[in-house]
C-alpha positions as CSV (number, residue, x, y, z in Angstrom):
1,X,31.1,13.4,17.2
2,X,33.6,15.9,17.8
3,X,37.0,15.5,17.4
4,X,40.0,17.0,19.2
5,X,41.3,19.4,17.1
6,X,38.2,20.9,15.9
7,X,38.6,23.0,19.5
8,X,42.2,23.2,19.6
9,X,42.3,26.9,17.8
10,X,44.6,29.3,17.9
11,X,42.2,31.9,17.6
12,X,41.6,34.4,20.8
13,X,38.5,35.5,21.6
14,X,38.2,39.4,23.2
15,X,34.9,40.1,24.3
16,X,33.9,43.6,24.9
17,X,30.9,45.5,25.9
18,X,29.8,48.9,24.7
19,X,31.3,51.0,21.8
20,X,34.3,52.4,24.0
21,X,35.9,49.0,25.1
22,X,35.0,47.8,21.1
23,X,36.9,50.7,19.5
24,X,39.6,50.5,22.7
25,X,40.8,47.0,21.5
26,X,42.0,48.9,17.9
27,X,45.5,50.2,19.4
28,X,46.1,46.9,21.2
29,X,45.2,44.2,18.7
30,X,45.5,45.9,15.0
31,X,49.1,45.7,13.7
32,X,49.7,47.5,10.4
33,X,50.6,44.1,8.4
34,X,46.8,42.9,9.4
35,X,44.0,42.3,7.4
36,X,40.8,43.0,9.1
37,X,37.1,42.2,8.5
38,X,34.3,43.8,10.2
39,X,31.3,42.3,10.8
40,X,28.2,44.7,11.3
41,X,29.8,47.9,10.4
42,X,26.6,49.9,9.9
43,X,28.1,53.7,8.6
44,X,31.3,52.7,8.8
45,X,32.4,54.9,12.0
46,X,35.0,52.0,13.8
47,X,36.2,50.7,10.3
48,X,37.2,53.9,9.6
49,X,39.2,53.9,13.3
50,X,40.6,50.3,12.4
51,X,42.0,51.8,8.5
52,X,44.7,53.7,9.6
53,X,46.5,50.6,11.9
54,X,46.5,47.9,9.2
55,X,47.1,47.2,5.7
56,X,43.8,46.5,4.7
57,X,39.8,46.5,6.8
58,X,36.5,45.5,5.0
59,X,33.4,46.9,6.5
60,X,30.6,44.7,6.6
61,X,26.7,44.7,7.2
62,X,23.9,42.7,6.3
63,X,22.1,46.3,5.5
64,X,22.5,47.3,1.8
65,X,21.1,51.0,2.8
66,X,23.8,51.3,5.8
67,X,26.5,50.4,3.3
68,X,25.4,52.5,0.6
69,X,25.6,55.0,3.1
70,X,29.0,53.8,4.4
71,X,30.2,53.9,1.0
72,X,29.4,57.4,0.1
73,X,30.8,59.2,3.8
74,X,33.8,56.5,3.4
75,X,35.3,56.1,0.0
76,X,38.6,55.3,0.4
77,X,37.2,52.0,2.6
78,X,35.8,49.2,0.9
79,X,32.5,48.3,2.3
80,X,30.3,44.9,1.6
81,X,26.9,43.7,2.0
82,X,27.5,40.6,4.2
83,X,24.9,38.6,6.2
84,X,27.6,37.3,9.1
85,X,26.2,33.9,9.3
86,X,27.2,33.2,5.8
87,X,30.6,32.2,6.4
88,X,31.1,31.5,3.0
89,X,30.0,34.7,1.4
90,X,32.7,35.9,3.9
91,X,35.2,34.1,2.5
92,X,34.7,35.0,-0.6
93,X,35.2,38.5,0.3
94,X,39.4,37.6,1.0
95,X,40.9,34.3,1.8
96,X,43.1,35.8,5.1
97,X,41.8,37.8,8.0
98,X,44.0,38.7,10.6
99,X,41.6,39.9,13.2
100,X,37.9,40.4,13.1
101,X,35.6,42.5,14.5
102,X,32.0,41.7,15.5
103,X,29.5,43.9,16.3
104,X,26.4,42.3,18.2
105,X,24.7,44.9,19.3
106,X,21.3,44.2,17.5
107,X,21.2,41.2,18.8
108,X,20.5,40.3,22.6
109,X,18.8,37.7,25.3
110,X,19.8,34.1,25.9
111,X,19.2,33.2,22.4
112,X,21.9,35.8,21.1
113,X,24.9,34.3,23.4
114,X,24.2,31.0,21.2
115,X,24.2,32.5,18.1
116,X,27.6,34.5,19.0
117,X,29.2,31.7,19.9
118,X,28.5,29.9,17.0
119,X,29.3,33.0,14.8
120,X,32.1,33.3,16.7
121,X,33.1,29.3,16.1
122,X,32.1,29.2,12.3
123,X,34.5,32.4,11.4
124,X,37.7,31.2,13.5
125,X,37.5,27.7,12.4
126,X,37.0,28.7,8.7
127,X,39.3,31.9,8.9
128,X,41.9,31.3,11.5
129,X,42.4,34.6,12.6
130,X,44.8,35.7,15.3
131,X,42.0,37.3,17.2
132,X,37.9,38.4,17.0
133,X,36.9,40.9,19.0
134,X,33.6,41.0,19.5
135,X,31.6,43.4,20.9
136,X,28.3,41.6,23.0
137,X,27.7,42.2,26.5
138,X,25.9,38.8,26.9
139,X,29.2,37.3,25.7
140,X,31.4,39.4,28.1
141,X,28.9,38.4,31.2
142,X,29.5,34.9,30.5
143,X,33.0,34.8,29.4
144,X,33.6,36.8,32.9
145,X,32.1,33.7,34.9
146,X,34.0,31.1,32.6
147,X,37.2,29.4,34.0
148,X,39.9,26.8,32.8
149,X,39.3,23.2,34.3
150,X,42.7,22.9,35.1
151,X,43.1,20.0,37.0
152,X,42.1,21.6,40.3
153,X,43.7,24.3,40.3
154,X,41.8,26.8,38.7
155,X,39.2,25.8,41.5
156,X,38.2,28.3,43.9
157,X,38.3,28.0,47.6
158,X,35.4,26.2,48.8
159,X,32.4,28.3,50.3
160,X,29.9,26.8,52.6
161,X,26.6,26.3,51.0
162,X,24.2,28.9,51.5
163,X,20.4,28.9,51.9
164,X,17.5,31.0,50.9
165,X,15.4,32.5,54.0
166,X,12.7,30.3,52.9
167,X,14.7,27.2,53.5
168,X,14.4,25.3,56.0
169,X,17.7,24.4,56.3
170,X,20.4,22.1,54.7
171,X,18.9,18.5,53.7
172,X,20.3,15.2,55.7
173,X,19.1,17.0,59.3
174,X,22.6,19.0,59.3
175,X,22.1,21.9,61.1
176,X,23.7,25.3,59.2
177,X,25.8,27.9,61.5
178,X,23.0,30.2,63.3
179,X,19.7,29.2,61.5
180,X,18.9,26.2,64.2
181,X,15.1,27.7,64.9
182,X,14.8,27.8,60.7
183,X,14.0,31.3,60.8
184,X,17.6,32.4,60.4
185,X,18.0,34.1,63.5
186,X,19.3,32.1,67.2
187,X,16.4,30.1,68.9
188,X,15.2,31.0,72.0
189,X,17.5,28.7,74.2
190,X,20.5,31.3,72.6
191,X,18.7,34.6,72.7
């Protein structure tokens, strides 16, 4: 059974979609006394972006050729062969990480949102970090339709209830504003 303070982290999650809003976060959320870890790195190309706004970035991927490769255009970067749902191979690459980055891209569908939110559990509860940002259009879809229970008021304004075409109207006999013939136009006594 979960307890309380297993989901009482600090940890902010920024989802992003697409390369631009991934590599747009760098400016905003990398300070230079960070230490950052990048998950699926493949050549390198955004932990190169992150080095110059932090103390220290890791590149990671679970691809020993793409890091190879990473290694020889990137030298001055360190660079890792990391499978991301080993969590603790990753902390064995450093004990601290300020902020890390997540690249999804290779994985998508329904099945992919649960895994990246389970990545996305496993490496703030183990690591801490200030923020992840993680770059996974599923995730950004959903987080967009997520809310706060707040009590009430986080609730939006009630809507009346709407029916498809094929409906033959709301249950209990209520009648629904201007579908009384069930065809979703007036009946004949108001045409």
């Amino acid at each position: 059974m979960a307890n309380e303070k297993q989901f009482r982290l600090r940890t902010k999650f920024v989802a992003t979609r697409g390369v631009r809003e991934y590599r747009a976060t760098i400016a905003e959320w990398v300070r230079p006394d960070d230490v950052v870890l990048e998950i699926g790195c493949e050549w390198g190309t955004t932990t190169v972006l992150i080095a110059p706004h932090c103390k220290q970035v890791i590149g990671t991927d679970v691809s020993p050729e793409v890091i190879e490769r990473a290694r020889r255009r990137h030298p001055h970067i360190r660079f890792e062969v990391l499978d991301a749902f080993d969590v603790r191979a990753a902390a064995g690459l450093g004990d601290h990480f300020d902020k890390i980055y997540i690249d999804m891209s290779g994985l998508s569908g329904y099945r992919s949102l649960l895994d990246t939110i389970s990545l996305l559990n496993m490496y703030a509860t183990v690591f801490r970090p200030e923020a992840i940002v993680i770059k996974s259009g599923a995730l950004r879809d959903f987080a967009a339709n997520c809310i706060p229970w707040r009590g009430g008021e986080s609730a939006p304004p009630a809507r009346p209830r709407s029916h498809p075409p094929s409906s033959p109207g709301p249950p209990s006999g209520r009648v629904a504003r201007g579908r009384r013939n069930g065809s979703g136009g007036p009946s004949a006594k108001e045409a």
